[in-house]
C-alpha positions, 0 to 999 in steps of 0.5 A: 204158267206153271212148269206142269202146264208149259211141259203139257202144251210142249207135250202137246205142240209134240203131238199135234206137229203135222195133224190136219185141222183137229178142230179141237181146243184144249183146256187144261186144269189150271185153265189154261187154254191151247189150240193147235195151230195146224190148219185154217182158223175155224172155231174148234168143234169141241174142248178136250179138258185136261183136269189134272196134271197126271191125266196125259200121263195116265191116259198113254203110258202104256198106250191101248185103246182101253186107256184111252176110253178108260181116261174119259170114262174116270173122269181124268179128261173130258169132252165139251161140245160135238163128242164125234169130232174127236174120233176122227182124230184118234185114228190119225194118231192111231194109224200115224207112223211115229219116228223112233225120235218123235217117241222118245222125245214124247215118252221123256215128257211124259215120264216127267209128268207127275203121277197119281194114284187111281181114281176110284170107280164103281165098275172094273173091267170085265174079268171072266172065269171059264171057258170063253163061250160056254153057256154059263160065261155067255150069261154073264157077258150078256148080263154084263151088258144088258142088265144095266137098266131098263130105265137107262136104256129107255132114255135113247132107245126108241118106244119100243127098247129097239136096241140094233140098227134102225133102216131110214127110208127118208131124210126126216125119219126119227128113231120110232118110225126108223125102227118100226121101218125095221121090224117090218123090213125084217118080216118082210125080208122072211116072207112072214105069214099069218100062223108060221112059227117064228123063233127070234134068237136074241130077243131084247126088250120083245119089239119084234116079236110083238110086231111079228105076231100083231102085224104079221099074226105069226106064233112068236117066240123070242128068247133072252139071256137077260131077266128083266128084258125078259120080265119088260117083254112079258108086261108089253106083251100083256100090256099090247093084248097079245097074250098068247100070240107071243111069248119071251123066255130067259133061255139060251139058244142053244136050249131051244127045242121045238118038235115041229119046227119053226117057218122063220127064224131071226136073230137080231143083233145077237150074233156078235155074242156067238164067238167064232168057236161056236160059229158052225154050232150056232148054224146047225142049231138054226138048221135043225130048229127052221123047218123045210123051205124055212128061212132064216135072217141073221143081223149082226156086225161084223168087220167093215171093208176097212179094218185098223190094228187094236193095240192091247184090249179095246175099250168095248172088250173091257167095259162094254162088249166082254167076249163079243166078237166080230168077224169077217162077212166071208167067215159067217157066210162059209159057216152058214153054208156049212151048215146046209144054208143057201144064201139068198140075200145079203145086205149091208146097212153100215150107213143106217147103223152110223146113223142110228147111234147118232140119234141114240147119242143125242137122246143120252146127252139130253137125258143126261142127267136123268140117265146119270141118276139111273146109272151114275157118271161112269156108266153114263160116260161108257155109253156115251163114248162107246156109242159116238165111237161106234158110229164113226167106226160104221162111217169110216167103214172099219165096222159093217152091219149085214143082214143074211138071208138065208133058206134050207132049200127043200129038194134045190127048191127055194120057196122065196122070190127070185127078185127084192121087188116085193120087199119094195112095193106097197105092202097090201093091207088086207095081208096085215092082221 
C-alpha cells in the first residue's frame, strides 16, 4: 500500500472509531478498499470513493456543509449505490462531540495529505450584489434555480412539471396521481368554485392553474419570475384548450394589482424565496389582493421540530437555493396574523415531501445520462445530493412543509367549514367542470 493510502484508512480508522453501523465501504483511487469495522457484518449499503489523494483534504480542511456538497458535486469523491444511506451518517459526524485530542490527531493527518490545485468547474457559487430580497436580486436567485432546463426537470418531474410536494393517499401512488392528489386537495382546501378568481403566487410550470380552471372552472392567474416556465405554461395552456380561462405572466408578487380582487389566493412552494425581511409585506400584499371572506393557503418549508447548527454557508445556500430562507412555523403564523389573517387550518406533510424527493431522486439516477447531456455532470451531481439530502432532512425531521389556511374573515364571519370533513368525502362530480 503506498504511504498515501495507508495514512488515508488511518485517517479514517480515526474517523469512524465508535460510529454506529455505517453500512458503507470505502474505495480509494488506488483501489484499495476499506470497510469500518463497527458493527454487525452486513453487506455495505453504498461505496464512497475516494479518487485522489487530496479529495479528504480538500473536502475537511476548513469544515463546512458547502465543502462537503461541493467534494461530491466536483468530482473529488463519489457515491455508488443507495445515495440516501450516507446522509444518516454525516449528521452523526456533524452532531458527534469531538475530543480536543481526537481533532488534533485528525487535523495532523490531514495536513500531511497532499494538496492539489482546484478542480474546474462550469458553475460557481451563487454570488449576489444588492440588497438581499429586493425585487432585482429576488430575479436572479429564482432564475438561478429555475432556469436550468425544462428539459432537466422533465426528467423527475411528474407530467405536469409539478415541482413541490405531492400528497399520497396510498401506498402504491406514483408521482402523476400523487401530485394530481395535490392539486385537488389544494382546490379543495380553498373551497374553489366555478367562476372565483384564483391568484397563484409562484406559479412553475402552470400545473395548478390549468387544474383550478379545467377542474374547478375558476378564472386563473399564476405568476413567475422565471421566463421559460412561463413560456412552458403558456403552450400547456394552449395546448390543454384552456386559452382564456387561465393565464401565466413573468411578474413579481409584489407587482400584482387587480381592481376587484381575488376569491382564492395560493402560493405553492414560493414561500422560502420571501425572506423573513419581507415576511409581513408579503402577507399584507396577500391581504389587500384576496377579497372579503377570501381565503388564502400558503405551502412552504420551513424548520422542522428537530433542528441541527450549519457550520459556515450550506451547500443549498451556495449552489442550489441563493437567499432561500426558511423559518419557524410560529414566525409565519404570527406574520400572517399581523397582517389581518385568521388561521383556520394548519397541516404538516413532512412525510409526504421525504417521499417525494425520493421518487424525484430515482427518476434523475434512471435518467442519468439523458439529464447529464441536458445539464452536464455538475448540475446532474448538484441535484441529485441536494435532493437525496433534502429528503433525509424532512424524515429525520430537521426540514417540515405546512400547508396554512388562512381567511380574511368579513365582520368575525368566516365563509369556510367549521370541520375537514368535506375535504375527505367523495368530491360529487356534478361540481367539476
Amino acid at each position: 500500500m503506498q504511504k498515501e493510502s495507508a495514512l488515508c484508512v488511518s485517517l479514517l480508522e480515526d474517523l469512524f472509531h465508535g460510529v454506529p453501523s455505517p453500512g458503507i465501504a470505502v474505495r480509494l483511487w488506488d483501489g484499495t478498499v476499506w470497510t469500518p469495522h463497527t458493527g454487525p457484518d452486513a453487506p455495505p449499503l453504498s461505496t464512497f470513493v475516494i479518487r485522489h489523494p487530496a479529495a479528504l483534504k480538500r473536502m475537511l480542511l476548513p469544515p463546512s456543509e458547502a465543502r462537503l456538497g461541493e467534494a461530491f458535486i466536483f468530482g473529488d469523491v463519489d457515491i455508488e449505490g443507495d445515495i440516501f444511506s450516507v446522509f444518516p451518517l454525516v449528521d452523526y459526524f456533524l452532531g458527534r462531540k469531538w475530543k480536543i485530542r481526537e481533532i488534533i490527531g485528525l487535523l495532523r493527518k490531514l495536513r500531511k495529505l497532499p494538496s492539489a490545485a482546484g478542480l474546474g468547474n462550469n458553475r460557481t457559487g451563487a454570488l449576489f450584489s444588492g440588497a438581499p430580497h429586493s425585487k432585482e436580486r429576488d430575479r436572479k436567485a429564482v432564475r438561478y434555480h429555475y432556469d436550468v432546463s425544462n428539459r432537466f426537470f422533465s426528467l423527475f418531474l411528474d407530467r405536469l412539471m409539478t415541482y413541490s410536494c405531492a400528497y399520497f393517499t396510498a401506498p402504491d401512488d406514483d408521482i402523476d396521481s400523487a401530485q394530481d392528489n395535490k392539486l385537488d386537495y389544494i382546490c379543495r382546501k380553498l373551497r374553489l368554485k366555478p367562476g372565483e378568481r384564483f391568484l397563484d403566487i409562484g406559479c412553475g410550470w402552470g400545473s395548478l392553474v390549468m387544474h383550478a380552471a379545467g377542474k374547478y372552472g375558476a378564472e386563473a392567474f399564476g405568476i413567475t419570475l422565471s421566463r421559460p416556465q412561463a413560456e412552458f405554461a403558456s403552450e400547456a395552456i394552449k395546448h390543454a384548450g384552456l386559452d382564456g380561462k387561465c393565464r401565466v405572466e413573468v411578474m413579481d408578487y409584489r407587482d400584482v394589482e387587480h381592481p376587484e380582487g381575488f376569491h382564492k389566493i395560493a402560493s405553492v412552494g414560493m414561500f422560502e424565496h420571501v425572506g423573513e425581511s419581507r415576511l409581513n409585506l408579503y402577507f399584507r400584499k396577500a391581504w389587500r389582493l384576496l377579497k372579503a371572506g377570501g381565503a388564502f393557503l400558503n405551502h412552504g418549508i420551513g424548520f422542522g421540530a428537530r433542528t441541527r447548527p450549519t457550520f459556515g454557508k450550506t451547500f443549498s445556500d451556495s449552489y442550489v437555493f441563493p437567499d432561500g430562507e426558511l423559518l419557524h412555523l410560529d414566525r409565519t403564523l404570527r406574520a400572517a396574523e399581523g397582517a389581518g389573517f385568521e388561521i383556520r387550518d394548519v397541516e404538516g406533510l413532512r412525510e409526504h415531501y421525504a417521499r417525494t424527493l425520493r421518487l424525484w431522486v430515482a427518476r434523475l439516477e434512471k435518467n442519468r445520462v439523458q439529464a447529464i447531456q441536458a445539464v452536464g455532470e455538475e448540475l446532474y451531481r448538484i441535484w441529485r445530493l441536494y435532493m437525496s439530502g433534502s429528503a433525509y432532512g424532512f424524515e429525520a425531521g430537521y426540514l417540515n412543509v405546512y400547508q396554512c389556511l388562512l381567511v380574511k374573515a368579513e365582520d368575525g364571519r368566516c365563509p369556510l367549514p367549521p370541520t375537514r370533513t368535506d375535504l375527505y368525502a367523495p368530491y360529487p362530480a356534478d361540481k367539476l367542470r
